[in-house]
MARLUM-796986 format. One line per 3 residues: number of its first residue (from 1); their letters; for each residue x, y, z of N, C-alpha, C, O, CB. Coordinates in pm, whole numbers, plus 50000, padded with zeros to 5 digits. Glycine has a CB too. Layout:
BEGIN
NUM	a	X,Y,Z,X,Y,Z,X,Y,Z,X,Y,Z,X,Y,Z; ...
This chain:
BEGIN
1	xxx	50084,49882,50000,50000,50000,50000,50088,50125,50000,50171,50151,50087,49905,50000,50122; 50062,50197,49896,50136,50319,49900,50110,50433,50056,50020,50422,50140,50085,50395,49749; 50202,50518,50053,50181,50618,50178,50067,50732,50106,50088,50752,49987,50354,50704,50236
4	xxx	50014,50767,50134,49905,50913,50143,50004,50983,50147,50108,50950,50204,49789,50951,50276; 49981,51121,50069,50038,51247,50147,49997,51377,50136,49965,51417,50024,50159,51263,50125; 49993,51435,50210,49942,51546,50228,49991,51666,50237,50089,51691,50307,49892,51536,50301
7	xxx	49935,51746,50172,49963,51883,50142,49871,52039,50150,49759,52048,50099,49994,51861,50021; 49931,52147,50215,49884,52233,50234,49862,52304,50135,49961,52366,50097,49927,52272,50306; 49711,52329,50041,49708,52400,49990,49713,52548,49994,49774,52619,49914,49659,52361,49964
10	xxx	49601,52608,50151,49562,52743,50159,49522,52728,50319,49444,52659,50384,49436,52794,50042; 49611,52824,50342,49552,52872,50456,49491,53033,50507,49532,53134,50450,49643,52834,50531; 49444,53037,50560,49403,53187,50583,49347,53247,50710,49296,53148,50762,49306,53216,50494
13	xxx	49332,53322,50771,49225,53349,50902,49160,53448,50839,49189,53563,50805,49284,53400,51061; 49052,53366,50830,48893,53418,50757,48825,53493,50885,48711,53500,50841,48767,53258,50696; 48819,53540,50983,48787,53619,51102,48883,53682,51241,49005,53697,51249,48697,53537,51151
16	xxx	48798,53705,51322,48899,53776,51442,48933,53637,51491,49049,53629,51530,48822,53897,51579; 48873,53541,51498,48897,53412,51547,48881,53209,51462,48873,53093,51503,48797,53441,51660; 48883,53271,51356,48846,53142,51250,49000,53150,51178,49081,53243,51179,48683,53174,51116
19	xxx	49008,52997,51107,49117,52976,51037,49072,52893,50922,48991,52803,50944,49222,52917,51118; 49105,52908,50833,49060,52808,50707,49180,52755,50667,49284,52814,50638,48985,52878,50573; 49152,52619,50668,49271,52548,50579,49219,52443,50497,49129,52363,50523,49389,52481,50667
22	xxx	49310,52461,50361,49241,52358,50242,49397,52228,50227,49512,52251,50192,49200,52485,50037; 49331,52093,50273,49490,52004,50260,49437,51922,50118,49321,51898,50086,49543,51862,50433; 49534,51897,50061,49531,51797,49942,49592,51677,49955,49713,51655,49958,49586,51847,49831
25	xxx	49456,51560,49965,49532,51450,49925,49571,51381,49876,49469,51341,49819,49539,51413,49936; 49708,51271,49815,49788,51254,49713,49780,51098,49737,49798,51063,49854,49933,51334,49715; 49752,50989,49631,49826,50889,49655,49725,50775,49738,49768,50676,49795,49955,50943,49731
28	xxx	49564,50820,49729,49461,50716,49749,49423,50649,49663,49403,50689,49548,49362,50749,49790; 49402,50506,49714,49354,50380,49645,49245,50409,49567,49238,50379,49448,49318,50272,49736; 49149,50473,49637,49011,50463,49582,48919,50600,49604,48803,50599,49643,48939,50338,49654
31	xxx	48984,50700,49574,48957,50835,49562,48784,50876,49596,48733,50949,49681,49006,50872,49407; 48720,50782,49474,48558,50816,49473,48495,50794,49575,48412,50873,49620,48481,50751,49384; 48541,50623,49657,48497,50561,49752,48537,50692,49894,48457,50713,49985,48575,50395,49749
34	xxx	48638,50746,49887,48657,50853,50002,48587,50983,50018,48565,51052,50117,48784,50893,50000; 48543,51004,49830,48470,51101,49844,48321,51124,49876,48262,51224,49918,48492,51140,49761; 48283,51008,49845,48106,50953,49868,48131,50902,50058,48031,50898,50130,48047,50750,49717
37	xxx	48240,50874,50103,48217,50878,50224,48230,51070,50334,48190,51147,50421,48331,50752,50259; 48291,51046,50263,48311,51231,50357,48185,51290,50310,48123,51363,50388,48475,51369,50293; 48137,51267,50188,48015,51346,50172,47932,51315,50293,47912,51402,50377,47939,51315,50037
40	xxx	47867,51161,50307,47831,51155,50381,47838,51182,50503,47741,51214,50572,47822,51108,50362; 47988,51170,50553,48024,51223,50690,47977,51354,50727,47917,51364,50833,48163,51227,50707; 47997,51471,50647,47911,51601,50659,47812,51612,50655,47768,51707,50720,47918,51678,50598
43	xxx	47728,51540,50593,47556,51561,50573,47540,51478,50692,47436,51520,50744,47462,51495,50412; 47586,51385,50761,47585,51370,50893,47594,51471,50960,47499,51520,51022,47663,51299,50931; 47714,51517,50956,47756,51635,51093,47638,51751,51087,47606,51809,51191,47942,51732,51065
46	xxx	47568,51787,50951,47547,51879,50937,47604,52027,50949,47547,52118,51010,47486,51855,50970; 47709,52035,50891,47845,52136,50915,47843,52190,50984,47823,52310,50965,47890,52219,50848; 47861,52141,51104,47916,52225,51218,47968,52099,51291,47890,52003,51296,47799,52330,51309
49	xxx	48079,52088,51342,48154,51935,51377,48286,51955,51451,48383,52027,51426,48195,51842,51229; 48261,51872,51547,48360,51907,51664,48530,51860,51651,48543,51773,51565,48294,51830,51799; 48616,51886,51696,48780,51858,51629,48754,51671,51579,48746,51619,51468,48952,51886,51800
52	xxx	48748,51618,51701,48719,51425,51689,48603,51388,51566,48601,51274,51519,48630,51348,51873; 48523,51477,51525,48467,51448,51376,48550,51462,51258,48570,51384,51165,48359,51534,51346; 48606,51616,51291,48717,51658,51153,48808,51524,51171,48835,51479,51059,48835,51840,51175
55	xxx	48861,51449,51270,48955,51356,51273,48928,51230,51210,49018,51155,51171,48987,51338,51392; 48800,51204,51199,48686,51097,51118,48748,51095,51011,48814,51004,50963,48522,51136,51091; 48712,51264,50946,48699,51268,50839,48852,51243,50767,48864,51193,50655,48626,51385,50819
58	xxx	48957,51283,50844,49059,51264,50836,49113,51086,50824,49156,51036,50721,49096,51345,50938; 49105,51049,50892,49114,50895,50911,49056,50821,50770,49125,50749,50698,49017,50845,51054; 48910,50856,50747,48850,50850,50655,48983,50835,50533,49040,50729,50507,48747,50969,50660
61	xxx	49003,50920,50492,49116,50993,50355,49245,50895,50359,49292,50834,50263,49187,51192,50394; 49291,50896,50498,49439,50821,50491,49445,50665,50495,49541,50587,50492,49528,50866,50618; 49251,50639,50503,49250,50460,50489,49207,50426,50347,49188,50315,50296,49127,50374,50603
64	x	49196,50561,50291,49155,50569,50120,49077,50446,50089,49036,50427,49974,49297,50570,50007
């Protein structure tokens, strides 16, 4: 199995207290299958989602 890797596309602080960051990931098995799951993972969360969800979603990506 190849390694994932990840990359910082953009970051920014979008407020007095918010941060946006966009990562890119490189080097998944099965790209579509990750993307039809995170979809779902958000329409779960209903966007608003606590750090241990973003980590889901994360986990999610690097088991591609």
């Amino acid at each position: 199995m190849a390694r994932v890797k990840c990359y910082v596309k953009e970051v920014e602080q979008l407020d007095e207290n918010s941060v946006g960051v966009m990562l890119d990931f490189d080097n998944i098995a099965n790209p579509g299958k990750v993307v039809e799951t995170v979809k779902t993972l958000i329409a779960k969360f209903e966007g608003s989602i606590t750090i241990w969800e973003a980590i889901k979603v994360l986990i999610t990506v690097w088991k591609g």
